[in-house]
N, C-alpha and C positions, 0 to 999 in steps of 0.2 A: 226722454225715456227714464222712467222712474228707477225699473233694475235691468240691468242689461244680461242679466246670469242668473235667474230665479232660481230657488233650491223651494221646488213645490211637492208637497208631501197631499197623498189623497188620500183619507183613512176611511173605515165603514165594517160594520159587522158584516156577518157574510154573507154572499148575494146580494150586496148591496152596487154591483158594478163596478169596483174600482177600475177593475183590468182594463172594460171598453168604454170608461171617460179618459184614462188614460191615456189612450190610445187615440181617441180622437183628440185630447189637448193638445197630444206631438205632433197631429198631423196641422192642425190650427198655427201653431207655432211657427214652426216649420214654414210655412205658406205665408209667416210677416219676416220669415227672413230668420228666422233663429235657429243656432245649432243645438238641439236637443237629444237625452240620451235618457230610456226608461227604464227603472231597474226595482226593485221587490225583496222586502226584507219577511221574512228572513231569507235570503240569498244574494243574488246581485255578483258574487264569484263563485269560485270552486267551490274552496272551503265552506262556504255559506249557505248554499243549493246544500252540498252534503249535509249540516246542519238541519235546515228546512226537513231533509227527507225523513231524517231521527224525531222532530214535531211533530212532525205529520202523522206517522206511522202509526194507526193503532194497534201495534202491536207493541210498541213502546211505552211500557211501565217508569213514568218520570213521576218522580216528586214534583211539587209548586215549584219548589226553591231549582232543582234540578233543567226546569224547564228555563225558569226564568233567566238565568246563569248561561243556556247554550242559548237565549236571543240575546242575550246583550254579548254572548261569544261571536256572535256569528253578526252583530253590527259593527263591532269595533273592525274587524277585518272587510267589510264592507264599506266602512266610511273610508278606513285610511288607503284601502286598495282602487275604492270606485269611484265614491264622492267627491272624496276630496279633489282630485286632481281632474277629473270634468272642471267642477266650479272652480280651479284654477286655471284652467283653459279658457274661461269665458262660458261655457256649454251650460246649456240652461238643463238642470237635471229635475226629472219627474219621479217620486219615488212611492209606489205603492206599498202603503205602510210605513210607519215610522216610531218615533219615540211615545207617540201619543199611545200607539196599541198597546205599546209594554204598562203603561198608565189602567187603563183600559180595560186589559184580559187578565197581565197577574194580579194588577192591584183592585181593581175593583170587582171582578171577579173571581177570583184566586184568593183574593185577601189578605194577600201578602201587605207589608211594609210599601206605605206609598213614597215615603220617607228614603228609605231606602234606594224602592226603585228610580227617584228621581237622582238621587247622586247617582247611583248604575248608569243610568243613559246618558246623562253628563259624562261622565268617563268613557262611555264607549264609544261617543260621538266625538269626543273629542270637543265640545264646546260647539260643535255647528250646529242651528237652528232652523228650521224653514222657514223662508220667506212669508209663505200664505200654506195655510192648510186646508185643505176641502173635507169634510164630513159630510158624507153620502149616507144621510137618515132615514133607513127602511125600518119596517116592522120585522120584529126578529124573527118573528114564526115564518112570516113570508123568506123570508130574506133566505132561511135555513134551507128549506122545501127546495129554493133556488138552487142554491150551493149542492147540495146533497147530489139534484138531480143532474148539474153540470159534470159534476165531480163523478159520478156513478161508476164511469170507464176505469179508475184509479182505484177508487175508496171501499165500491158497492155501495148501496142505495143507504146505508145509515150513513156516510159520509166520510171525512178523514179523522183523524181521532181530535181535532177540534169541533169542529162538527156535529159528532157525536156526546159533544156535554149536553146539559140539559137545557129547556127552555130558561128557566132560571137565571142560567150562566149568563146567555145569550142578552136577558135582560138588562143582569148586571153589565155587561161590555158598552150596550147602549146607554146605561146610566154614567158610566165613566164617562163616555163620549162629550157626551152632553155636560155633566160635570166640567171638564176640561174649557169646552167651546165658554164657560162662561166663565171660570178664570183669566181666560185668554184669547178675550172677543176681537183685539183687533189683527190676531194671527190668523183664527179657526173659524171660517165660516160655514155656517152649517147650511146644507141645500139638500131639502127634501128630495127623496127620491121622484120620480113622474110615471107615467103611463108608460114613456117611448123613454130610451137610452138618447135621442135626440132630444126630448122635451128638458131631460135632466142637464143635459149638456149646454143649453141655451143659458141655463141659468150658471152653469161653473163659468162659461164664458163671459158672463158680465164680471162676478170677479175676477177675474185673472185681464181682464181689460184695463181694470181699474187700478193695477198695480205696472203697469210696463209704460 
């Protein structure tokens, strides 16, 4: 057994499924014997859910910098209250969203300092890294329409105030994405989205085969 404790991170613009690949990787897991525990940045505690909510909220007037500052607020108490201590347990953690988004959304979207945001995440994480990362590559228009529509119950039909950036935006996060995956090919593997949430899933399961 190659790792006995993955720290697996799924990232993806929105609508792209992270929630229900995640969900069926624990249950996969789980079924070879592994104690696994899923969790979502920005939250995964109290404190961090509360965060999220302030994100989220279009009604929330945040600066780039302001935004950027309460996710790597709301990671650092997430890694040292969640992560860390699963993955000192042995607990193989699944975590929707990660270092890579902050990359992703402020910096190549946002425009912020990439420079910058990589020391940020390095401090907030505390030096942990994922094991392997999934990139669930949808078209963003599509992806969007998805989100918005799930989302409706919460947000209204323009979406959460993520959401609700522009097509543009949404390009640039995919461009980071990709950007990233090719800096860092033997962490990030990219797997197109499918037809079926199973078709997609076949293929996250070859890699995460390939690492245990």
């Amino acid at each position: 057994m190659k790792n006995k404790n993955p720290f697996i991170t799924i990232e993806g613009g929105e609508g792209s499924g992270k929630t229900t690949q995640s969900l069926l990787l624990k249950k996969y897991l789980e079924q070879k014997g592994y104690s696994v525990v899923l969790t979502r940045e920005p939250g995964g505690t109290v404190l961090s859910e509360y965060i999220r909510n302030i994100i989220l909220d279009p009604k929330s007037n945040l600066t780039s910098e302001a935004e950027l500052f309460l996710y790597e607020a709301a990671r650092a108490q997430h890694v040292q209250e969640f992560i860390i201590p699963f993955l000192k347990k042995g607990t193989v953690v699944i975590c929707d969203r990660f270092t890579d988004a902050t990359v992703a959304y402020q910096g190549y979207a946002r425009k912020l300092n990439i420079s910058l945001i990589n020391k940020l995440n390095s401090t907030a994480s505390f030096g942990i890294k994922p094991t392997i990362t999934i990139y669930l590559d949808i078209n963003p228009l599509k992806g969007l329409n998805k989100a918005k529509y799930l989302n409706k119950e919460f947000y209204g039909l323009q979406g959460d105030r993520i959401e609700r950036e522009s097509l543009n935006f949404h390009e640039d996060v995919r461009k980071g994405y990709l950007e990233q995956a090719k800096k860092y090919p033997n962490r990030i593997k990219i797997v197109k989205t499918q037809n079926s949430p199973e078709q997609t899933y076949k293929l996250i399961k070859k890699i995460i085969d390939a690492i245990l």
